[in-house]
Residue frames as qw, qx, qy, qz and C-alpha x, y, z in Angstrom:
[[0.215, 0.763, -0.306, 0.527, 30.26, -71.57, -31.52],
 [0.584, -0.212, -0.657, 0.427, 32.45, -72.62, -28.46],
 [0.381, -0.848, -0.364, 0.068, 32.46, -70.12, -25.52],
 [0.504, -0.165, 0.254, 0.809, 35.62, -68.74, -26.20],
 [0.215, 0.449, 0.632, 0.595, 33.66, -67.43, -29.20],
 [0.313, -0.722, -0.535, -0.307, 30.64, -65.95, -27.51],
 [0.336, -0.774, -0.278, 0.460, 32.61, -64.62, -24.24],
 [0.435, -0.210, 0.206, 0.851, 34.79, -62.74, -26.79],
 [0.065, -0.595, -0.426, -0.678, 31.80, -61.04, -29.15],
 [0.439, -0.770, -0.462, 0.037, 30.36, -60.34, -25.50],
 [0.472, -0.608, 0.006, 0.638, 33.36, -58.58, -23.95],
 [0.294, 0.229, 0.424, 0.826, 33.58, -56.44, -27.71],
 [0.100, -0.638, -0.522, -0.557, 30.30, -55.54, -27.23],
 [0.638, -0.611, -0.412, 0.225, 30.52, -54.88, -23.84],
 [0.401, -0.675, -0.024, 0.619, 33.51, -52.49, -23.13],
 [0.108, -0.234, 0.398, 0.880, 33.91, -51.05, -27.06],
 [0.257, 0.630, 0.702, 0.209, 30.18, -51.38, -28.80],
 [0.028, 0.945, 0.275, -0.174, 29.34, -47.94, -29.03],
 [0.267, -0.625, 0.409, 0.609, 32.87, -46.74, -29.92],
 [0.031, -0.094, 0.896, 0.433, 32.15, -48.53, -33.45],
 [0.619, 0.169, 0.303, -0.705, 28.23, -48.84, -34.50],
 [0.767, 0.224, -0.380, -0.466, 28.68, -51.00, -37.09],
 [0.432, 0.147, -0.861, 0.225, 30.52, -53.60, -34.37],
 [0.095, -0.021, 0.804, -0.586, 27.98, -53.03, -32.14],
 [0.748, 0.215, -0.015, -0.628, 25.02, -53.57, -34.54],
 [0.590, 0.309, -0.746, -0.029, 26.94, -56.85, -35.98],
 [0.322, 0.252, -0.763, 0.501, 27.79, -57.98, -32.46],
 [0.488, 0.069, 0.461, -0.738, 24.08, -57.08, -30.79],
 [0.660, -0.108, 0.245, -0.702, 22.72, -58.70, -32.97],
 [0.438, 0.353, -0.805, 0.187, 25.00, -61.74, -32.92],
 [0.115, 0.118, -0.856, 0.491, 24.18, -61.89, -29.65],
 [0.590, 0.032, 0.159, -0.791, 20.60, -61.51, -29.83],
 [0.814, 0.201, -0.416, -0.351, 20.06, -64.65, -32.30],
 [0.510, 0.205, -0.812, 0.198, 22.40, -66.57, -30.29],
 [0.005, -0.062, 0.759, -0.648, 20.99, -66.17, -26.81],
 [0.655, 0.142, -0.116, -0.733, 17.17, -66.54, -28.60],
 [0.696, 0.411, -0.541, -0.233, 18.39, -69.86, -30.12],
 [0.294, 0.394, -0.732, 0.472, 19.79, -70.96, -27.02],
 [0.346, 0.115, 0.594, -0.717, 16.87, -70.16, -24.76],
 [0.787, 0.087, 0.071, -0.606, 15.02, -72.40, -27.04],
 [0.790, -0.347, 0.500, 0.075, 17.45, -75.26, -27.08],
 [0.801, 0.576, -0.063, -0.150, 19.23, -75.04, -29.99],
 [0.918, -0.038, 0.018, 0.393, 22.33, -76.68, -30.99],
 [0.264, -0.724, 0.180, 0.611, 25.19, -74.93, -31.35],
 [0.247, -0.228, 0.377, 0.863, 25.33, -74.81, -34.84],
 [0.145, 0.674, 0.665, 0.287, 22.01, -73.96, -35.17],
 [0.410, -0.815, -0.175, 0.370, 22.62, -71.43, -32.55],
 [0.363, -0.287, 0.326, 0.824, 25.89, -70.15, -34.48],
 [0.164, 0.445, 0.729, 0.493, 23.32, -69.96, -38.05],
 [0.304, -0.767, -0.511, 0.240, 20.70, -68.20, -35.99],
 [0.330, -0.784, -0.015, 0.525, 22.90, -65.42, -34.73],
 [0.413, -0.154, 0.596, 0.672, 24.73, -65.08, -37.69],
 [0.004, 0.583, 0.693, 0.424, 21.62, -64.64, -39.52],
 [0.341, -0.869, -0.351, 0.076, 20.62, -61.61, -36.82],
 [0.359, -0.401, 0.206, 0.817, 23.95, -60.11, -37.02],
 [0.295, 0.190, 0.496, 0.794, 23.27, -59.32, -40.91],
 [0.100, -0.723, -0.608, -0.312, 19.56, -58.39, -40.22],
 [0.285, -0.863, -0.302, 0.288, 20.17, -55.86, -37.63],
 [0.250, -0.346, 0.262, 0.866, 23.28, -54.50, -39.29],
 [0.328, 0.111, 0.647, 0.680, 21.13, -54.13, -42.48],
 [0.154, -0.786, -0.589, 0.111, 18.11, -52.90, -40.67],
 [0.252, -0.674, -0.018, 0.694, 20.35, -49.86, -39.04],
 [0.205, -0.094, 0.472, 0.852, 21.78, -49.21, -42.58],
 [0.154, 0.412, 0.527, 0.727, 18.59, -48.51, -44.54],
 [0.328, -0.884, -0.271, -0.193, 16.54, -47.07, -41.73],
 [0.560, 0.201, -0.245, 0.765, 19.67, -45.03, -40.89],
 [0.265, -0.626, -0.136, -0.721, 17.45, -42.41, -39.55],
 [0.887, -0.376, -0.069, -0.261, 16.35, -45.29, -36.72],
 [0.560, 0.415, -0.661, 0.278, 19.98, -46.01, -36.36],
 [0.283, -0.405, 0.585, -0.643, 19.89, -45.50, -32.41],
 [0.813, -0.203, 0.126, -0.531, 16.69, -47.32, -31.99],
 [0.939, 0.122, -0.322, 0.013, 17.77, -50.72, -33.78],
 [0.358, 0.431, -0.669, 0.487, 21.34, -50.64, -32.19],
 [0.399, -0.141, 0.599, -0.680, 19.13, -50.04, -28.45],
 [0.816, 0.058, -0.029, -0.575, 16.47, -52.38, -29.85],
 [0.792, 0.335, -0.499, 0.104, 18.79, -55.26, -30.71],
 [0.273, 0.488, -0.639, 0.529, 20.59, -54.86, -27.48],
 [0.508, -0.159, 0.380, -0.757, 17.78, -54.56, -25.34],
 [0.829, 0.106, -0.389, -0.388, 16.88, -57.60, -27.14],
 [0.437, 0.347, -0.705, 0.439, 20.44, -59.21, -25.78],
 [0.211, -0.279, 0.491, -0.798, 19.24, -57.71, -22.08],
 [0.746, -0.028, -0.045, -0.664, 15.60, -59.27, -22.37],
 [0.681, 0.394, -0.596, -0.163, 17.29, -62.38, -23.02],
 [0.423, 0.237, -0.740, 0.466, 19.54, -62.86, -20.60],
 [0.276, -0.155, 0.680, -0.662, 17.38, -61.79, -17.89],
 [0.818, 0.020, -0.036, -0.574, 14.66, -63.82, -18.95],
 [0.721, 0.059, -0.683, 0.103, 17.11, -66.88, -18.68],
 [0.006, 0.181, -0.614, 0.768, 18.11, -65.37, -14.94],
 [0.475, -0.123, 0.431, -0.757, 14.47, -65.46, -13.99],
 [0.807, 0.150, -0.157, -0.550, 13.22, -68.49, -15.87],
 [0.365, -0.470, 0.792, 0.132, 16.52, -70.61, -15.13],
 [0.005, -0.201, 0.903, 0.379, 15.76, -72.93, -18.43],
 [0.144, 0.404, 0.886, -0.175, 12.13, -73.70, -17.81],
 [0.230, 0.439, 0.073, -0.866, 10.41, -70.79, -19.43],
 [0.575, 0.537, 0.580, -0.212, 7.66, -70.72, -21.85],
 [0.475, 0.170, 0.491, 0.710, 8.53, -70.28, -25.78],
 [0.076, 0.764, 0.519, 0.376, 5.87, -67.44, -26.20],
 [0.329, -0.930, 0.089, 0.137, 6.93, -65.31, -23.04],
 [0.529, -0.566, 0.220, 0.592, 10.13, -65.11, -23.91],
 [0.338, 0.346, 0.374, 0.791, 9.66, -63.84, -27.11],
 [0.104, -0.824, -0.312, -0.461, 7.00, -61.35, -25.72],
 [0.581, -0.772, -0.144, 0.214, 9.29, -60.48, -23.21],
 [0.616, -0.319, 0.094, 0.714, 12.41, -60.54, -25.03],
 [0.127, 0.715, 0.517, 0.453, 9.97, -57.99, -27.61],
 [0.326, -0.819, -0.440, -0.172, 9.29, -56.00, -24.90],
 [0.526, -0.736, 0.149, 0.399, 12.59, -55.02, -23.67],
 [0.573, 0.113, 0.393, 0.710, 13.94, -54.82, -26.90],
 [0.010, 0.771, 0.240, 0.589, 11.15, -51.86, -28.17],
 [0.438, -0.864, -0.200, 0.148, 11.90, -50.11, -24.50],
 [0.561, -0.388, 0.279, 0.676, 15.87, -50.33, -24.75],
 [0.455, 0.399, 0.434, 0.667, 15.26, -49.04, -28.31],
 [0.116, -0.840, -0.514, -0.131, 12.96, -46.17, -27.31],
 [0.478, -0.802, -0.088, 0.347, 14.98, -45.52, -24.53],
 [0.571, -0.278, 0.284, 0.718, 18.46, -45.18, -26.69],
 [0.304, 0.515, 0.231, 0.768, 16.81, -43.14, -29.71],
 [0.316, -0.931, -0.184, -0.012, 15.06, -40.55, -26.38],
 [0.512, -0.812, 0.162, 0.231, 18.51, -40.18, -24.55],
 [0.501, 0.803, -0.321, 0.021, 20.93, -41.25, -27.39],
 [0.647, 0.347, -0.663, 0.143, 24.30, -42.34, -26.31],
 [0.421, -0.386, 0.592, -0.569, 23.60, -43.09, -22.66],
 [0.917, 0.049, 0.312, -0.244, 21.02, -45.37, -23.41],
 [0.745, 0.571, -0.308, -0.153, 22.87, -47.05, -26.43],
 [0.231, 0.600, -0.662, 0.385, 25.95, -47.57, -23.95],
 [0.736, -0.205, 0.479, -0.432, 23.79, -49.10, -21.42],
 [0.860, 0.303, 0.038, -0.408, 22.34, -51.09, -23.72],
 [0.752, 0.449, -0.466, 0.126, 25.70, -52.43, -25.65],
 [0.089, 0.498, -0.739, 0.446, 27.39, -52.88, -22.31],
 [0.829, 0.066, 0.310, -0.460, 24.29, -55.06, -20.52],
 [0.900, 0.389, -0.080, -0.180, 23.97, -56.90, -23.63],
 [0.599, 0.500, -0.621, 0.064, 27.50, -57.63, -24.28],
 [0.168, -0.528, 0.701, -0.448, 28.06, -58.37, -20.81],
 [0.866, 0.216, 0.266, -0.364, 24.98, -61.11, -20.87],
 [0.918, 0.346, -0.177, -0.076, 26.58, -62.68, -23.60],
 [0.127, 0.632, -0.685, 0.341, 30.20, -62.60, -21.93],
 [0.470, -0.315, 0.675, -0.473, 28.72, -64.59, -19.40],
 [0.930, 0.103, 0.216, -0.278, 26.95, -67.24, -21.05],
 [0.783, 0.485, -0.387, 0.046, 30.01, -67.63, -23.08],
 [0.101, -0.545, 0.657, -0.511, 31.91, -68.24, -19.68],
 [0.668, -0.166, 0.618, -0.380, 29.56, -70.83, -18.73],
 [0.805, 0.537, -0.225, -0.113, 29.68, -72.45, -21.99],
 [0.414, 0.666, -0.561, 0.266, 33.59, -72.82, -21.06],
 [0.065, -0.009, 0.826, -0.560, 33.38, -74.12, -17.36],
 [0.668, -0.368, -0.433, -0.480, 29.40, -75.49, -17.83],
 [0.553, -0.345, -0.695, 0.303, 30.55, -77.79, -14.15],
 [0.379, -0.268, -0.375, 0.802, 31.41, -74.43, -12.19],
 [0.053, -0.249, 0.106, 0.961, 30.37, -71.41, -14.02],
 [0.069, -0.327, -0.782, -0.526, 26.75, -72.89, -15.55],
 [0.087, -0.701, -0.590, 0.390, 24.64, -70.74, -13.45],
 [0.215, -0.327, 0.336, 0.857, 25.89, -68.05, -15.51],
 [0.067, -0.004, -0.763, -0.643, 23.88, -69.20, -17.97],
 [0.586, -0.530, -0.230, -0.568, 20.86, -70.59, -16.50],
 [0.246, -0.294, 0.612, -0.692, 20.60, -70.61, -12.65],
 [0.537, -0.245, -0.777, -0.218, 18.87, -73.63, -10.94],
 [0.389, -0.665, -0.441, 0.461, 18.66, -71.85, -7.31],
 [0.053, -0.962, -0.263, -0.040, 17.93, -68.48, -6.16],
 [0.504, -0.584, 0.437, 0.463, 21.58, -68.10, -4.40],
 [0.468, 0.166, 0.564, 0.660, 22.88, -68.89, -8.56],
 [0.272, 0.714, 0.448, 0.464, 20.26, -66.21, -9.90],
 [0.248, -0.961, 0.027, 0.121, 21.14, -63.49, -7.44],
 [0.643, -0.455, 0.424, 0.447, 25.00, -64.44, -8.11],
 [0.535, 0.375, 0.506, 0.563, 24.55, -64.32, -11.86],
 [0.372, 0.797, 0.253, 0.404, 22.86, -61.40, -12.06],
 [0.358, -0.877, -0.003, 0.320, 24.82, -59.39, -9.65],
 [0.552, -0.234, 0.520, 0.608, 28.37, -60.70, -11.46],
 [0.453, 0.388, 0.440, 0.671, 26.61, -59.22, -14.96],
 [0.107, -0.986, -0.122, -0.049, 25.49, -55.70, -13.30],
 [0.155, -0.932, 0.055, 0.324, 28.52, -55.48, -12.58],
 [0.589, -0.120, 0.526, 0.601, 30.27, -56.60, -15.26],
 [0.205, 0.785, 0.434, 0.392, 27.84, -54.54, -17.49],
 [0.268, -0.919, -0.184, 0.221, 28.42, -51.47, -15.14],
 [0.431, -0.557, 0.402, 0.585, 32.56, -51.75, -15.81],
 [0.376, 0.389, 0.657, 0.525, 31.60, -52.33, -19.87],
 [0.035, 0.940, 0.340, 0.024, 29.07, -49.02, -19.38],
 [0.353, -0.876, 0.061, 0.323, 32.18, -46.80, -17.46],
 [0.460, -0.128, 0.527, 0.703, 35.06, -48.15, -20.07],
 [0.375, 0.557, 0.516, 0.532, 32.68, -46.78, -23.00],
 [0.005, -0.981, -0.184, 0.060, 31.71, -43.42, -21.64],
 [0.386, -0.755, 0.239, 0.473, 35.19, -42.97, -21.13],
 [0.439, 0.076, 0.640, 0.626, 36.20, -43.92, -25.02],
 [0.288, 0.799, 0.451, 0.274, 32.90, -42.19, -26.74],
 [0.059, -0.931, -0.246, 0.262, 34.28, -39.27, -25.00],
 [0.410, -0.457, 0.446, 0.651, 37.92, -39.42, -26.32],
 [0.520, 0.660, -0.043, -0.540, 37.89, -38.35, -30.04],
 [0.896, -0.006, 0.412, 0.165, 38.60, -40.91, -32.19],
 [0.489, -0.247, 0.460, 0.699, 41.49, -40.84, -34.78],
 [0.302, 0.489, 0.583, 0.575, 39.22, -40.47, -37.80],
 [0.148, -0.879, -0.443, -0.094, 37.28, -37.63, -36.58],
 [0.453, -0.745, 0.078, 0.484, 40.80, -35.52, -35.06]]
């Protein structure tokens, strides 16, 4: 998938996930498989396969454990989150085991956190996450200029990345609170 591809699922998930669960289960965990697949060097169309394959599981997860809907949606995202900052702090050199027990570990928290608080966390969570993947698909597109995005090779690049996705995650968080709150056609 080019970066076009990847900043656009990011910026979906990012400023409308939560307005739409079943585009922000599809789209979390799109971006979960793809930024896994990545951060273990895969090609891009393994990387496309991958994610694609994690979109269906997490949408199909939510659906029969519908009960657990929150968690997976926060679990899958948090997955997204785990990701990305494990590329920010590992800049490309990380170990294949810690980053699954890391990106594990921030996935079952973000999940926790979104079925405890509900749509706060869940919004966090899909706005982070999408934002992460906005960015990598940005450096994907400009790799000469914009590839710290992705993975950072100096401190000055990992403070710059992660500042540019707080606060691109922050404006993705403020656009959703302000949609979840409007009622949506189907529901007026």
């Amino acid at each position: 998938m080019t970066g076009v591809g990847l900043a656009v699922v990011g910026l979906l998930l990012c400023f409308v996930g939560l307005r739409s669960i079943h585009l922000a289960l599809l789209a979390s965990g799109f971006a979960l498989g793809w930024l896994v697949a990545e951060g273990l060097g895969a090609s891009a169309a393994v990387g496309f396969i991958v994610a694609l394959c994690a979109a269906v599981v997490g949408w199909v997860l939510a659906r029969v454990v519908f009960r657990a809907a929150l968690f997976v949606v926060g679990a899958i995202a948090g997955g997204v989150i785990g990701a990305k900052l494990f590329g920010l702090l590992e800049g490309g050199h990380g170990n294949v085991l810690l980053a699954v027990l890391f990106v594990v570990a921030v996935a079952v928290l973000t999940g926790l956190a979104a079925q405890r608080f509900h749509e706060t966390a869940a919004i966090a969570a899909c706005a982070f996450g999408g934002a992460g993947l906005a960015l990598s698909g940005v450096a994907r597109i400009w790799p000469d200029a914009l590839g710290f995005l992705r993975i950072p090779h100096t401190t000055t690049e990992a403070i710059i990345g992660t500042a540019v996705w707080l606060v691109l995650g922050a404006l993705g968080w403020a656009v959703q609170r302000r949609l979840v709150r409007r009622p949506s056609p189907a529901r007026a």
